[in-house]
Residue frames as a rotation matrix with the C-alpha (Angstrom) as fourth column:
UNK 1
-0.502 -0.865 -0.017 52.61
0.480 -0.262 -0.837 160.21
0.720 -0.428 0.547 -53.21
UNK 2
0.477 0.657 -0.584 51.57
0.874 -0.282 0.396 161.18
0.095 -0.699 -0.709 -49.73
UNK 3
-0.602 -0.305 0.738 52.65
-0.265 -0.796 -0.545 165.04
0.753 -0.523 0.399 -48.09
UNK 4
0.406 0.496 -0.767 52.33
0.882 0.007 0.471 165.50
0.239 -0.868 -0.435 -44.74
UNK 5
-0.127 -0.284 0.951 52.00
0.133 -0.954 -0.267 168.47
0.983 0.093 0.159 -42.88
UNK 6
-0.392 -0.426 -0.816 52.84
0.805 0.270 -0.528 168.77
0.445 -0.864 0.237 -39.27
UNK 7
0.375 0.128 0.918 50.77
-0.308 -0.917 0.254 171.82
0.874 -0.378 -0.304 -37.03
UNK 8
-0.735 -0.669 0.107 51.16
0.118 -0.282 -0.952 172.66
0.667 -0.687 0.287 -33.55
UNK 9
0.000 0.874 0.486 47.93
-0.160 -0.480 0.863 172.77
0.987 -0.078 0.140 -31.54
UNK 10
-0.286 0.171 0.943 47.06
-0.953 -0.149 -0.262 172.08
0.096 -0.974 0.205 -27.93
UNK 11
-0.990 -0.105 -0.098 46.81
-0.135 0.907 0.399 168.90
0.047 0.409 -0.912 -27.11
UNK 12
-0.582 0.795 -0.170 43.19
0.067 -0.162 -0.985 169.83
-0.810 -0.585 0.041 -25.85
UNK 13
0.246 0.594 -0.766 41.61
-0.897 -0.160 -0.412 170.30
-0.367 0.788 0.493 -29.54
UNK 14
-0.986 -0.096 0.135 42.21
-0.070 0.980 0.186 166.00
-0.150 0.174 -0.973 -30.22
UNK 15
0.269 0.959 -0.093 38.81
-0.953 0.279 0.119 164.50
0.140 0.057 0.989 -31.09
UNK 16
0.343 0.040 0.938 38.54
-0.708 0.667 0.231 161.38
-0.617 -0.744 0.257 -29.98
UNK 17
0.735 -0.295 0.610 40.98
0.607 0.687 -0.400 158.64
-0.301 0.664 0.684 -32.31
UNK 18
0.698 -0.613 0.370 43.16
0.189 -0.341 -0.921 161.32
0.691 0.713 -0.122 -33.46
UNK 19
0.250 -0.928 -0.277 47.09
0.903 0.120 0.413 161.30
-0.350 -0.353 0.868 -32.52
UNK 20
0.814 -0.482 0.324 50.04
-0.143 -0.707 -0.693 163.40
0.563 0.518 -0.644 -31.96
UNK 21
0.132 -0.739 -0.661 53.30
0.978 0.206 -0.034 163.70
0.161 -0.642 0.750 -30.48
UNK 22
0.872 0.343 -0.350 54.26
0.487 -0.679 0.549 166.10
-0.049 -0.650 -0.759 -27.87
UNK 23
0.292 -0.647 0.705 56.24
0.409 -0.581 -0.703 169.14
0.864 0.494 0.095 -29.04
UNK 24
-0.655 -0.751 -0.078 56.42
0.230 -0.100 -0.968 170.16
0.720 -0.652 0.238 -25.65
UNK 25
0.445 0.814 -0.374 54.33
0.879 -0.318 0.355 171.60
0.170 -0.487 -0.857 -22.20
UNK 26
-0.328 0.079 0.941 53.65
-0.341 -0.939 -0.041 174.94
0.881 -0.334 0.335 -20.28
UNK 27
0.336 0.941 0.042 53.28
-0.067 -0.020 0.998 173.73
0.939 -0.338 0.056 -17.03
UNK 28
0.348 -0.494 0.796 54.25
-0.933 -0.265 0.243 174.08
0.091 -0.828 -0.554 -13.23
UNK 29
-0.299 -0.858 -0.418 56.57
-0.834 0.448 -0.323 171.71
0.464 0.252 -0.849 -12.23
UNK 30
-0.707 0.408 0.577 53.73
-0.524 0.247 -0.815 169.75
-0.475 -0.879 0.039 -10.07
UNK 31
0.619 0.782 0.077 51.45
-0.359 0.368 -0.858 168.75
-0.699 0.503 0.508 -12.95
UNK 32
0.496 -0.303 -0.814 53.98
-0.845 0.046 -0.532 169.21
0.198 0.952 -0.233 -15.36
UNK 33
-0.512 -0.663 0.546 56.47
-0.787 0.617 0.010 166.29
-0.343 -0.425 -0.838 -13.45
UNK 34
-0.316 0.448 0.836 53.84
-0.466 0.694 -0.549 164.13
-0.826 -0.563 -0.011 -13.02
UNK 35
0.739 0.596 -0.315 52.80
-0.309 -0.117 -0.944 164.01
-0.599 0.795 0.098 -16.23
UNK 36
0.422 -0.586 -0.692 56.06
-0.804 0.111 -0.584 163.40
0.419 0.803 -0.425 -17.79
UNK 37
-0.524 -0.725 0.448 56.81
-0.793 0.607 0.055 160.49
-0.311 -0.326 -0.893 -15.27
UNK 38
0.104 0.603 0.791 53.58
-0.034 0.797 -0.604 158.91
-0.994 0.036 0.104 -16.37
UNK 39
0.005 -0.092 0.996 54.99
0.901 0.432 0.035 158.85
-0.433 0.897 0.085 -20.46
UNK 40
0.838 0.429 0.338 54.22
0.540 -0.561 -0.627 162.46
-0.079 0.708 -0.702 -21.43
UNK 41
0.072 -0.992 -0.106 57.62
0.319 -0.078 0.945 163.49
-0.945 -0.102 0.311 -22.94
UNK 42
0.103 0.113 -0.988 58.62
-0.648 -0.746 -0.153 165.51
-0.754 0.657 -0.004 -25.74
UNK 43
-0.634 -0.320 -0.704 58.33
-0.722 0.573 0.389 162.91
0.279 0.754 -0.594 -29.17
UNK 44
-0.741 0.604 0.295 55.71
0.493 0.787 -0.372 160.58
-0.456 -0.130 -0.880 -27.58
UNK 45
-0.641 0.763 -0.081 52.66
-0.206 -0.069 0.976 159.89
0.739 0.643 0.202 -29.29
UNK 46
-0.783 0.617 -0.080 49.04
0.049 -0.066 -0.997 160.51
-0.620 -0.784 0.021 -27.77
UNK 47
-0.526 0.820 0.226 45.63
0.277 -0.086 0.957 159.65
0.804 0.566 -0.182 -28.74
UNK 48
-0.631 0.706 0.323 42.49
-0.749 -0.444 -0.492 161.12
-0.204 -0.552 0.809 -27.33
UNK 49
-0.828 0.561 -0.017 40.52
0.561 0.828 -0.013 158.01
0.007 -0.020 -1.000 -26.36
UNK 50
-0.362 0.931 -0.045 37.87
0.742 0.317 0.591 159.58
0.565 0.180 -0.806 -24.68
UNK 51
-0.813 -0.429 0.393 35.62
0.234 -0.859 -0.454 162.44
0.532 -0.278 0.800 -23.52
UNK 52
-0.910 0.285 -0.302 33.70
0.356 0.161 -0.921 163.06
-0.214 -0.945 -0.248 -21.00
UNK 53
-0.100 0.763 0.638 29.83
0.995 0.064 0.079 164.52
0.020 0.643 -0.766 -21.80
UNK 54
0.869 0.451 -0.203 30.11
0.451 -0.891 -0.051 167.64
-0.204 -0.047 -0.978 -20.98
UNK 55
0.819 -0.565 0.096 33.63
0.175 0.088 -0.981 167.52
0.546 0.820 0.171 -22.62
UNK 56
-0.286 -0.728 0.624 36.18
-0.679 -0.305 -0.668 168.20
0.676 -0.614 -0.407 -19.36
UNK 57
0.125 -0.823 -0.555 37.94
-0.749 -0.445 0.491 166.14
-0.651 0.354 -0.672 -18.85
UNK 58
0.804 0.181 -0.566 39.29
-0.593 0.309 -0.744 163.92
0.040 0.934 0.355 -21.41
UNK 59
0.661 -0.458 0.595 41.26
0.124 0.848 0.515 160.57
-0.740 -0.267 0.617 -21.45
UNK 60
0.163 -0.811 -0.562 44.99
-0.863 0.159 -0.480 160.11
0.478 0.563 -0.674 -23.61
UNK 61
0.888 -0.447 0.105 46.74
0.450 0.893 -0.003 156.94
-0.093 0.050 0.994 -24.42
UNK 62
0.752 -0.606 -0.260 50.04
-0.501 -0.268 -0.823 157.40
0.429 0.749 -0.505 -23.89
UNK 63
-0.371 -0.823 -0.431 52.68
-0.510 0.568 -0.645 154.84
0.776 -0.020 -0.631 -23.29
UNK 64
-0.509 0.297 -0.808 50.21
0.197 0.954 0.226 152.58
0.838 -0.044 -0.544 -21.67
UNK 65
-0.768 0.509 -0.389 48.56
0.437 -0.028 -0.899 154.78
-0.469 -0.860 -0.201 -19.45
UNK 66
-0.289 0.815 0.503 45.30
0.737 -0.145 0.660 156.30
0.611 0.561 -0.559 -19.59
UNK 67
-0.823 -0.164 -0.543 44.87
0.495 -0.677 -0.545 159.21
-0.279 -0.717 0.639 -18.11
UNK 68
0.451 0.760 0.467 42.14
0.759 -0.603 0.248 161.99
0.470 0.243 -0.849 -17.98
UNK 69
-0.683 -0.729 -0.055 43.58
0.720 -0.683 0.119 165.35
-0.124 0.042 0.991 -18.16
UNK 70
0.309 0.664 -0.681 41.20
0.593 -0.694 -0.408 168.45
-0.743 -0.278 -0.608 -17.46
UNK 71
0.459 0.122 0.880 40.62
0.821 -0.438 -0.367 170.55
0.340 0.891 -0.301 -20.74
UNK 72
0.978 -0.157 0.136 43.17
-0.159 -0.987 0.009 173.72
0.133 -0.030 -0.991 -19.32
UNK 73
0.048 -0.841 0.539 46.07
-0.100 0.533 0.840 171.36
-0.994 -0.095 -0.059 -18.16
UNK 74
0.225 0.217 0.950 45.45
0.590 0.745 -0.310 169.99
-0.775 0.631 0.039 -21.82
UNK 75
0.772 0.078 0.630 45.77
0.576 -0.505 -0.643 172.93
0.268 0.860 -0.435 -23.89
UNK 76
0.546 -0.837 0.026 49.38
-0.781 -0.497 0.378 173.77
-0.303 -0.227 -0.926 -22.40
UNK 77
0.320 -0.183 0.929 50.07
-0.100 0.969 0.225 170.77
-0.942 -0.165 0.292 -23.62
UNK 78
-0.005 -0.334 -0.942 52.07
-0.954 -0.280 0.104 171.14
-0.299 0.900 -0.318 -27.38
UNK 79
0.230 -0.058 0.971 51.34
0.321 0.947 -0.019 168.49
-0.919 0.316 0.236 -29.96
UNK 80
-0.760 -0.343 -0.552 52.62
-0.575 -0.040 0.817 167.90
-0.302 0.938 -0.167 -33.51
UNK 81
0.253 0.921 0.297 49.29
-0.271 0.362 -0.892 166.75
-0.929 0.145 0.341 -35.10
UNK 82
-0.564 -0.823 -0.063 50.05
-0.198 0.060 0.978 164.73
-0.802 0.564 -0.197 -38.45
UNK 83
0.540 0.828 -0.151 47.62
-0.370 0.072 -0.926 164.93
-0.756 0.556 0.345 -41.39
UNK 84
-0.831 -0.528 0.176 48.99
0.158 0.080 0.984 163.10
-0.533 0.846 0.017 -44.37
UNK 85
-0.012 0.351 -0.936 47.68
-0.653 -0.712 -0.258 164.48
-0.757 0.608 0.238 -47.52
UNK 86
-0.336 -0.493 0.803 47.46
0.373 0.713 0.594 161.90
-0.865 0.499 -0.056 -50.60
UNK 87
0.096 -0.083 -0.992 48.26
-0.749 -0.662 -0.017 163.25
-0.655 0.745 -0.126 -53.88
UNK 88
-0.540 -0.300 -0.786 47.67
-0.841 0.199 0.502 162.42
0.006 0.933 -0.360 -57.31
UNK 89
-0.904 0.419 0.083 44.41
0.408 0.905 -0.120 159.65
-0.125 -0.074 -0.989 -56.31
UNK 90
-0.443 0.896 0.032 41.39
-0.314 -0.189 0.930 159.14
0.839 0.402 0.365 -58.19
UNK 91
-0.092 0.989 0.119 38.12
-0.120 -0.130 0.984 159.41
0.988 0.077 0.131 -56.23
């Protein structure tokens, strides 16, 4: 039997491969617009593809765009992060 457990973080703390879905933003109505016409909407899923080397900024899949999203825009950004948990397996 799996459990999952559901946090809240920025979407800015992803590592590259790991999903969530957006719980909501904090942003002016100029970034924040844009952003939600290009897919980012409350209940969509996002993965952090990819990050830059010196870590700002950082690509998201979401609804077929790629985007790179500067590491402060990113952390106004509200994700449900899902970790399932599997119970009751050997090794």
């Amino acid at each position: 039997m799996a459990e999952k457990r559901k946090d809240k973080v920025g979407l800015n703390t992803l590592k590259p491969g790991e999903k969530g879905r957006i719980a909501g933003m904090d942003l002016g109505k100029g970034v924040g617009g844009k952003l939600q016409d290009m897919g980012f909407l409350q209940g969509s899923l996002v993965e952090c593809c990819y990050r830059s080397p010196f870590g700002d900024p950082t690509a998201y899949f979401v609804k077929g765009v790629l985007i790179a999203i500067r590491s402060e825009e990113a952390g106004n950004i509200y994700i449900e992060e899902e970790r399932g948990m599997e119970m009751g397996q050997w090794g």
